[in-house]
N, C-alpha and C positions, 0 to 999 in steps of 0.2 A: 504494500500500500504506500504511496506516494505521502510526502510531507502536508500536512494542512494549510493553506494559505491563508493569510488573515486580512495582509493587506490590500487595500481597493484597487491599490493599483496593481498588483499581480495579477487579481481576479480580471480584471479588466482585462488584462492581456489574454489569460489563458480566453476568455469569452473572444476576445477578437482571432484566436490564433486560430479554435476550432469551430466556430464560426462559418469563416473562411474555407472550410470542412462540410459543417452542415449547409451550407448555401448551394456547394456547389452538387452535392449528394440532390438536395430537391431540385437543383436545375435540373438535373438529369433526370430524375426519372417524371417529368412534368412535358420538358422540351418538344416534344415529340404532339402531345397531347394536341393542338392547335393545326398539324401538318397530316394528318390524318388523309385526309382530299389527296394530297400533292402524291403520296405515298402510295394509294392506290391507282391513281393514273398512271405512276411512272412504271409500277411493276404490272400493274394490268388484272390488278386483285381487286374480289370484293371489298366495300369498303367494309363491314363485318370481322370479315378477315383481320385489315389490315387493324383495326381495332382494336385487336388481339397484342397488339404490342403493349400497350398499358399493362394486360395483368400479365405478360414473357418479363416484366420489369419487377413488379409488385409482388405477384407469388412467391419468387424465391425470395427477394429479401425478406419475405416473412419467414419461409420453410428453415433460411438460414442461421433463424436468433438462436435456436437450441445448442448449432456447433460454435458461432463464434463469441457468445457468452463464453464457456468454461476456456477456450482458447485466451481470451484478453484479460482469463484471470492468472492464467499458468503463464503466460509468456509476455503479459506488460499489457496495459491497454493502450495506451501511448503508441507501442511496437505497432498493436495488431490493427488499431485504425492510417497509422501513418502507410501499411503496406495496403489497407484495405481500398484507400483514398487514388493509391500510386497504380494499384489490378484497375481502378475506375477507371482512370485515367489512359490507359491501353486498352480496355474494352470500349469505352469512347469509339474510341481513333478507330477499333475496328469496325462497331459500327458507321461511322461516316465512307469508312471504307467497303461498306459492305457491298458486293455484286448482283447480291439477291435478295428478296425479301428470305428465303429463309436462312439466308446468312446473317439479316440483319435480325431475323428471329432469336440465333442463336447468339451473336452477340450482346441483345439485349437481356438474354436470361444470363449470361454472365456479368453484364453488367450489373442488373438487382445483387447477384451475390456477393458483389464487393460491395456496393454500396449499404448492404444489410448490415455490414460490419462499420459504419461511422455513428450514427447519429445515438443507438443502446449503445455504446462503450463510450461514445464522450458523457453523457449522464452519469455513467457509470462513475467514469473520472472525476467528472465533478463531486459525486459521492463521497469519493475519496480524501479531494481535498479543498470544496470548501465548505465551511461551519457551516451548520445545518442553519441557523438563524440567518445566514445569506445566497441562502445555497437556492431556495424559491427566486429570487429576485435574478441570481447570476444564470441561473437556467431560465427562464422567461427572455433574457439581455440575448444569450446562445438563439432560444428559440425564435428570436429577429431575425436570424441572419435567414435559416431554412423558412420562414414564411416567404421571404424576399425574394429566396431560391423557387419558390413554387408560385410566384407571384410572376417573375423574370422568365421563368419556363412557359406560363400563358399567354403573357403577353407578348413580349420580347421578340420570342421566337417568332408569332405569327406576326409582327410586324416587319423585322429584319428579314424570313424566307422569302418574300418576290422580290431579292436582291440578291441571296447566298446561296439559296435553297434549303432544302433540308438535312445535304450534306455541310453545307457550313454553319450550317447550328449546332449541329452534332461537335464540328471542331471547336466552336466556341467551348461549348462545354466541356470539350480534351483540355483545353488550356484552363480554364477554370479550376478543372481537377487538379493536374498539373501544377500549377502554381500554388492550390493549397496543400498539393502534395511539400514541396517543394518548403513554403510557408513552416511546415511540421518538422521538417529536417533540419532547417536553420535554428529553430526554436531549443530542438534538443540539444544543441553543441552546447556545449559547457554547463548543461545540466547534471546533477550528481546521478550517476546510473539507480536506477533500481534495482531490486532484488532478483538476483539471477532467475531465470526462466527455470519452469518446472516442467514436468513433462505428464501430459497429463496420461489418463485412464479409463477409461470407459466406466469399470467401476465406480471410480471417485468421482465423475461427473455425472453417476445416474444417482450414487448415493449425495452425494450436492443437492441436485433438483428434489431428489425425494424429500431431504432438510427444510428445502424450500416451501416446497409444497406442503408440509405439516404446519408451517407456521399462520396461525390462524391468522392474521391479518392479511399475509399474501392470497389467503382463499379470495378475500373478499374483494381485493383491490385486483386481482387477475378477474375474475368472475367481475367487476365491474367494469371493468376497461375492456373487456370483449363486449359486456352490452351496451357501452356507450358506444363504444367504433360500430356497434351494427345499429343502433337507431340513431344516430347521426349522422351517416351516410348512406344509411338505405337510401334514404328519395334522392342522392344526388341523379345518379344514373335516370330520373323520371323527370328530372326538372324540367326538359325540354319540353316534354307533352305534357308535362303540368299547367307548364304556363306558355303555352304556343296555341289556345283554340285561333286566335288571329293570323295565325302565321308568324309571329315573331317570337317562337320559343326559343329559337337556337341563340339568339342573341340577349336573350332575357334570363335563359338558363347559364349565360357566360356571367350577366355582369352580376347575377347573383350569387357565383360560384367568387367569381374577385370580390362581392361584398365579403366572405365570408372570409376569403385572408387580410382583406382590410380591416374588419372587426378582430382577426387573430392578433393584425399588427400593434392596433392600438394595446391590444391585453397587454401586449410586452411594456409601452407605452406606460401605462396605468398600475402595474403590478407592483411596484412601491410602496402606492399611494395605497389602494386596494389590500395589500398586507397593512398597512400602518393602522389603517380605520376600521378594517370589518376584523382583521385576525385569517386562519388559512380555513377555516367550517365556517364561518358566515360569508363567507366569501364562494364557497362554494357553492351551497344554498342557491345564492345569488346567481350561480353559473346555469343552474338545471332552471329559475328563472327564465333566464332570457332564452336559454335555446325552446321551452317553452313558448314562450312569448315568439321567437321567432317562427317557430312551426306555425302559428298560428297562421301571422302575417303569410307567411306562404299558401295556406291551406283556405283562407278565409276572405282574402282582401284583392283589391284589381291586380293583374296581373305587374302590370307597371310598377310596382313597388317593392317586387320580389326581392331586390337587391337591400331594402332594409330590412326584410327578414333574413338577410345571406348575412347582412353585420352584425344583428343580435347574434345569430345562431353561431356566429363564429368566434365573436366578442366571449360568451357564456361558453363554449364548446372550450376555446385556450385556456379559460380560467379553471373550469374542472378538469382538464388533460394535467395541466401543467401541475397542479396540485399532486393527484396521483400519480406522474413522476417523482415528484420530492417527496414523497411516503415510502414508495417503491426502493428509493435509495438508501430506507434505513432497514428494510426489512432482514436483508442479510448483511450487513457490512463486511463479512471475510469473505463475500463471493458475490460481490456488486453486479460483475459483468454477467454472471449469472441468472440473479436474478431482474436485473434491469433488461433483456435478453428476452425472458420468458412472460415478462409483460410486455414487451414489442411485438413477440409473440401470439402472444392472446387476443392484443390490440388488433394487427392486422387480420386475425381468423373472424374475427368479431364484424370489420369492414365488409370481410370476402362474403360473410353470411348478410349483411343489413336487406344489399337490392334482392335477394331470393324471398327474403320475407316480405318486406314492404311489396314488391310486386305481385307475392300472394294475397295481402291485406286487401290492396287496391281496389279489385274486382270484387270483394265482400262487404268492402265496410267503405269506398266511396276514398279520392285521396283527400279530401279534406280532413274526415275523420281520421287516416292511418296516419296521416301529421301530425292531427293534435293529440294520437293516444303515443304517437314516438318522443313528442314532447314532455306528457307526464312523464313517461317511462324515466327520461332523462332526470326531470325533476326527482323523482322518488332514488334516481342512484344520487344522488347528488347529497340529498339527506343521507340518505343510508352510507356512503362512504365520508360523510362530514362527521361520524361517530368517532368520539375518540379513540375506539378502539379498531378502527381499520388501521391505523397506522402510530407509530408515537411523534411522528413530526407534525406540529404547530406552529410553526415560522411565524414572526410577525418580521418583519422591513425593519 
């Protein structure tokens, strides 16, 4: 375990250094997302098909938190994201390089599985070193950078491609990677080594997880973050025929998908403040609120205003994420990467299940209703994981 940092301005640094890490992690797997069109004409695929490349991204980096958890506790988290960031960074390039779509298939499932190894192990890191009474505010400050990244992948990309294509978005993002590879290596010089690399075991990393798994608070904060990732992104995938009976869903369901990393941004924004005054449980409370309140607006009100339900919903959605992070980090502290891993884990199975559900609700209960009941849901986890006994971290700013 790495030294605890106390001063602001260390912290600051480490936030800008891996940062520059989570940013470029959401570029990539976002990038693509706006190019969809360009990608099936040029290969001469369904666009369905070509679709398909979001979850050739997503899947693995989910499937991959179970190995590169116990890996970033045995051999340095530090090490294991710095090479994690640098495979990104060459799987990039091969996709820009890619001659086929399904070369650029396979490049892209390799690129999720590097990118699976940045954003749980820098958490992790932060676990390790800094105070827990700064440690919500320093991960909210991190979690700017990756909104920015998934922000910069939506937009960016589709304004800059009818100029580079969609091969030169891709190398944007090689260099991206690149340079925050690069950023992590300079960092490390003349830092004091850590504690020599172990070699892990199969055994010891199922008996870890089993450790993990026994601890009654990780029941609850994994079993929550799987059902907030599934009722907070089920309806993205419907947003377009949600709100498209005019014909302008495709553009309605954009800008209220950027309401929702803009409402993300400000959380980081506000998280200070938001610790200083409510505490880390009425603050949460507060979270399952507004996504609430946001579903509503989605589910209830003219379509044209979707995008202020995309802010509440996302505003409320980073404050209760962000929170059971910083629980999640105290749950194990001798195998952080572990279990900060197996709630990335949870989180992203929890995503992969949301559109299965909600699109079963749809056709039964009407989308207005399956909003507003994904809304309470979210409220009642929000109470329920605001207990003191989900976790023992209470941060106040």
């Amino acid at each position: 375990m790495e030294t605890t940092l106390a001063e602001p301005r260390a912290i600051r640094r480490m936030v800008a250094v891996f940062g520059l890490s989570g940013f470029a992690g959401a570029l990539a797997g976002r990038a693509l997302d706006p190019l969809m069109g360009e990608l099936a004409t040029e290969f001469l695929a369904p666009h369905e098909q070509v679709a398909l490349l979001s979850s050739a991204f997503a899947l693995p980096y989910a499937l991959v938190q179970p190995v590169l958890g116990p890996l970033g506790d045995a051999f340095g988290k530090r090490r294991v994201v710095a090479l994690c960031i640098g495979l990104l960074a060459l799987m990039l390039a091969a996709c820009a390089m890619a001659p086929s779509l399904d070369g650029l298939f396979a490049a892209r499932v390799a690129a999720g599985l590097a990118a699976g190894g940045i954003f749980p192990l820098v958490l992790a890191l932060f676990g390790d070193t800094v105070p827990l009474e700064q440690r919500q505010v320093a991960i909210s400050r991190f979690l700017a950078y990756a909104i920015l990244g998934q922000l910069a992948g939506g937009a960016v990309s589709g304004a800059v491609a009818p100029f580079i294509g969609w091969r030169g978005v891709m190398w944007i993002c090689t260099v991206a990677a690149a340079l925050s590879c690069l950023v992590l290596v300079l960092d490390a010089r003349g830092r004091p080594s850590t504690a020599a690399p172990t070699r892990p075991s199969l055994a010891e990393v199922m008996r870890r997880y089993g450790a993990i798994l026994r601890h009654p608070a990780a029941k609850r904060l994994y079993g929550g973050v799987f059902l907030e990732g599934m009722f907070v992104f089920g309806p993205f995938p419907f947003l377009a025929a949600l709100l498209g009976a005019d014909g302008h869903g495709t553009l309605r369901a954009g800008l209220a998908v950027a309401g929702f990393g803009v409402g993300g941004f400000g959380y980081t924004l506000l998280a200070p403040l938001l610790l200083r005054r409510l505490g880390q449980a009425r603050m949460m409370r507060l979270a399952g609120l507004l996504v609430a309140g946001g579903m509503a607006v989605l589910g209830f009100t003219p379509p044209n205003i979707a995008t202020a339900g995309g802010v509440l919903i996302g505003l409320g959605f980073f404050m209760l994420h962000n929170s059971i992070q910083v629980r999640v980090t105290e749950v194990a502290p001798l195998a952080r990467g572990s279990a900060v891993a197996l709630h990335a884990f949870c989180y992203f199975l929890g995503q992969a299940a949301g559109p299965a559900l909600f699109g079963a609700a749809m056709p039964l209960l009407g989308s207005g209703v399956a909003l507003i009941l994904g809304g309470i849901a979210v409220f009642a986890i929000s109470v329920w994981l605001s207990h003191p006994r989900t976790g023992s971290s209470q941060p106040r700013g």
